[in-house]
C-alpha positions in Angstrom: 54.8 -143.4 122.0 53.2 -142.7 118.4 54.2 -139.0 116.9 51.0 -138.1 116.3 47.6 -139.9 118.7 45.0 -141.8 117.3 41.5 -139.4 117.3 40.0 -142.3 119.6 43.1 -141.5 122.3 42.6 -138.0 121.9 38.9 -138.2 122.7 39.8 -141.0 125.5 42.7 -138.6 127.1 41.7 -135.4 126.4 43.7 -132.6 126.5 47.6 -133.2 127.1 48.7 -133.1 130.2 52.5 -133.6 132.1 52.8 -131.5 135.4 50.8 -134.5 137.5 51.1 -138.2 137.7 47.8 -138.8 136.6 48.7 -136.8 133.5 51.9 -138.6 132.4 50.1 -142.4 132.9 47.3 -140.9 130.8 49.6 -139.7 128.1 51.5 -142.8 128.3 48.3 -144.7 127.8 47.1 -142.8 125.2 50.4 -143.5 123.1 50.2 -147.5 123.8 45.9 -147.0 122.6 47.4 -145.3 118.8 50.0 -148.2 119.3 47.5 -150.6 119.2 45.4 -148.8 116.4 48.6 -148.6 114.3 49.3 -152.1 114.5 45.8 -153.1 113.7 45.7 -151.0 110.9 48.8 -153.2 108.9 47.1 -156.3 109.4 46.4 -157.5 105.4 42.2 -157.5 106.3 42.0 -158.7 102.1 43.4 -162.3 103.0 39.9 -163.9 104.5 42.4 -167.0 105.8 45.5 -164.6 106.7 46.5 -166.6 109.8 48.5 -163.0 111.0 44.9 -161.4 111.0 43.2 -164.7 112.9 46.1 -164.5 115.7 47.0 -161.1 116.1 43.1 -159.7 115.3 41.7 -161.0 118.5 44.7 -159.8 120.4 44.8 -156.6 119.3 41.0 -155.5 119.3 41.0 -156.5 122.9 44.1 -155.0 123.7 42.4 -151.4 122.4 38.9 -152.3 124.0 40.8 -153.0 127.3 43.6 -149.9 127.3 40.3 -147.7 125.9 38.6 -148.8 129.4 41.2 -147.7 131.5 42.1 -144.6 129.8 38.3 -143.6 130.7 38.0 -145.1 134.6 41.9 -142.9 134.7 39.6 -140.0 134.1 36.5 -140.8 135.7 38.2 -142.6 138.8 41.7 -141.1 139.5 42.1 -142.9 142.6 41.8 -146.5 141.3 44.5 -146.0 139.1 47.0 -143.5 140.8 47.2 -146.5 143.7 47.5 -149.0 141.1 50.9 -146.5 139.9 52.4 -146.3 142.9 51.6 -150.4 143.7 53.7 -151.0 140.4 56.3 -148.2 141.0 56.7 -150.2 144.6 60.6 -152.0 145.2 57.5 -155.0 146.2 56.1 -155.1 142.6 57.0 -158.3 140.9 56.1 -159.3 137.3 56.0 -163.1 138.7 53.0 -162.6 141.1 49.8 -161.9 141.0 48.9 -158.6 141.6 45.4 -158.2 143.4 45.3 -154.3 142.8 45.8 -155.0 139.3 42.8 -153.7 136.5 40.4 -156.8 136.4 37.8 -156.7 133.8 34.9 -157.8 136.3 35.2 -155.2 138.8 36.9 -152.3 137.2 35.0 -152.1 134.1 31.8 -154.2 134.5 30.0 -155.4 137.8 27.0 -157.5 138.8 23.6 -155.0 138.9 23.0 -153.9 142.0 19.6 -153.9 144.0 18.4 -151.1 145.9 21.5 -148.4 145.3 20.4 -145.7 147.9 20.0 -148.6 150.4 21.2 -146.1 153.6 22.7 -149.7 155.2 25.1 -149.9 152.7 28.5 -149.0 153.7 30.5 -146.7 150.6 33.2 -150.1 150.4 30.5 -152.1 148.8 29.4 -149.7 146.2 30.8 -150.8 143.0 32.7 -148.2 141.4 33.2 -150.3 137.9 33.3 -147.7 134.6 29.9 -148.7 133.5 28.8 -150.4 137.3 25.3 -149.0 138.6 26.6 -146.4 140.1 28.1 -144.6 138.2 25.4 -145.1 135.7 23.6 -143.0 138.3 25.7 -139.9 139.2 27.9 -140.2 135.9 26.5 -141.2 132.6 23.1 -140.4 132.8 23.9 -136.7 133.5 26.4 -136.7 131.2 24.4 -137.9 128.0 21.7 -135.6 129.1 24.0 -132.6 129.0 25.8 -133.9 125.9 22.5 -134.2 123.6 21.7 -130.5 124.9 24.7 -129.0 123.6 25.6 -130.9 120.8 24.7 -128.9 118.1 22.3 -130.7 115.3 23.9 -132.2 112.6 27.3 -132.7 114.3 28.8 -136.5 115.2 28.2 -138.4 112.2 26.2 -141.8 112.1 27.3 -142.6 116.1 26.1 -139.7 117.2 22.5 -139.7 115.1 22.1 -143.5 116.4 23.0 -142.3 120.4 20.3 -139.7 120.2 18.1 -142.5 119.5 19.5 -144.1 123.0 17.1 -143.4 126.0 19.3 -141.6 128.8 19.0 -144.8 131.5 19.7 -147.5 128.7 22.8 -145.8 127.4 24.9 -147.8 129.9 23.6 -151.0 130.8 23.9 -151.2 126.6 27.6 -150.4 126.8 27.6 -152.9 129.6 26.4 -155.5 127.4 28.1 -154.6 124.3 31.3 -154.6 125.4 30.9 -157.5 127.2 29.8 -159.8 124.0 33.1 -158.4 122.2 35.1 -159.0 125.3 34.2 -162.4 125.4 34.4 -162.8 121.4 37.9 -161.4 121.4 39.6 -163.1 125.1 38.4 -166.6 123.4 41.1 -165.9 120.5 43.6 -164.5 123.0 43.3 -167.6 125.1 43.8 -170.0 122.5 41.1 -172.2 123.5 40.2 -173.7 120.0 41.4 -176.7 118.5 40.0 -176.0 115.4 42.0 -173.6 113.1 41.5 -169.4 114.4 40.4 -169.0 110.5 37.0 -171.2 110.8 36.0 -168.3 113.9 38.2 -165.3 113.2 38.2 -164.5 109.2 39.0 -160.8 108.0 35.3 -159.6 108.2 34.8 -161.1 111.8 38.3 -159.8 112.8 37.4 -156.1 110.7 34.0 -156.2 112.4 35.2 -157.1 115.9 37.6 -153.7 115.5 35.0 -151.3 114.8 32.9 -152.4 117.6 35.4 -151.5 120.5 36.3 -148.8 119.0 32.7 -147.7 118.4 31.8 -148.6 122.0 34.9 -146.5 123.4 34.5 -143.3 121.6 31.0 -143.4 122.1 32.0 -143.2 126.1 34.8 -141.1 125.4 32.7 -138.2 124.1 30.0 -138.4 126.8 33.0 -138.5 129.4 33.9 -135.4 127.9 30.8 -133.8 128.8 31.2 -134.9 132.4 31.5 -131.8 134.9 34.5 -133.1 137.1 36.4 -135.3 134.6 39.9 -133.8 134.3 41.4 -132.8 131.2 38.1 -132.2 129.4 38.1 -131.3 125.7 35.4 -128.5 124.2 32.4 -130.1 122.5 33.7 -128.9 119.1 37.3 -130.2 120.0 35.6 -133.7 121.3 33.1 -134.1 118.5 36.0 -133.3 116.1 37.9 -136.5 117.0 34.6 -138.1 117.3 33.9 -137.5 113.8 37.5 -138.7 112.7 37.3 -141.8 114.5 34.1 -142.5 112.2 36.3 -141.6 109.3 39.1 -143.8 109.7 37.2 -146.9 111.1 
């Protein structure tokens, strides 16, 4: 684990935490997220063609969007990811199968929109619980934002901040939804390899640079409305939250 976190893991994590299990996979996430940062960050961006930037870039940027993601459900969703510890702490757990309690990007993150939420019929096991699903759209973000524009003071959050108070309270999710799943898909087609044209003609040093700041925009834009969030563990202050907010900014 890094010496020192990246500001976007310390806004993702919140404050440090060892005496529970939930605390020491968050910490140990938090150290892979500034891992991921730091490698990033010694990729030579002033080579348009460097073929390190075309392979690694993709790679990388989704690694951070994807670690990012689960560092927030951790904190919004305990359960999903306190079975998913004790599933790979299992003798069963083998590296050679498919696991079907692993993370999966449609499901745990994103989900189809759902019709009719508050439909009385519908049994609790078929309400989506994905990190920006309808749902929690609902009872999480929307409250969240609303109490985070409140008692943010004016002036604090730098450029993110003035452009998300500028972001109605029921859009600010279904546009991280869609954000972060263009960049998803921009990124998982250089991790997958699927061109047989050269990376460079796609994923230059300004594509590469550009596909960076956009998952780390999207995930400290949820990290500090997650911090806001009443029953989120761990929470940092506003100040302490819009610090690391404003450092993220900084160093992007």
């Amino acid at each position: 684990m890094p010496a020192k976190l990246h500001p976007l893991a310390r806004l993702l994590s919140g404050r440090r935490s060892d005496i529970s299990a939930l605390g020491n996979s968050i910490q140990y996430l938090a150290g892979t997220l500034s891992g991921l940062i730091n490698q990033f960050s010694r990729l030579n961006l002033s080579i348009s063609s460097n073929p390190q930037v075309s392979i690694l870039g993709p790679y990388l940027a989704r690694g951070i969007l994807e670690v990012g993601f689960t560092l927030l459900l951790a904190r919004l969703d305990p359960f999903r990811v306190l079975v998913l510890r004790e599933v790979q702490q299992s003798p069963e757990y083998d590296l050679e199968a498919r696991i079907n309690s692993a993370l999966q990007w449609k499901g745990d993150f994103l989900d189809d929109k759902v019709n009719d939420l508050w439909k009385a019929s519908r049994k609790a096991k078929e309400m989506t619980r994905a990190l920006l699903g309808d749902y929690h759209d609902h009872v999480f973000w929307r409250p969240s934002l609303t109490r985070l524009l409140d008692i943010a003071p004016g002036g604090r959050g730098g450029q993110w901040m003035a452009d998300l108070r500028l972001t109605t309270i029921d859009s600010f999710a279904p546009k991280m939804r869609g954000r972060a799943e263009r960049v998803y898909s921009k990124c998982s087609k250089g991790v997958h390899h699927e061109f047989v044209l050269p990376l460079s003609a796609y994923y230059d040093s300004r594509e590469v640079r550009e596909m960076q700041r956009e998952v780390i925009e999207i995930c400290g834009l949820l990290g500090l409305v997650l911090n806001t969030g009443g029953h989120v563990p761990f929470p940092l202050s506003t100040n302490k939250a819009l610090e690391s907010f404003e450092k993220i900014q900084q160093l992007v």
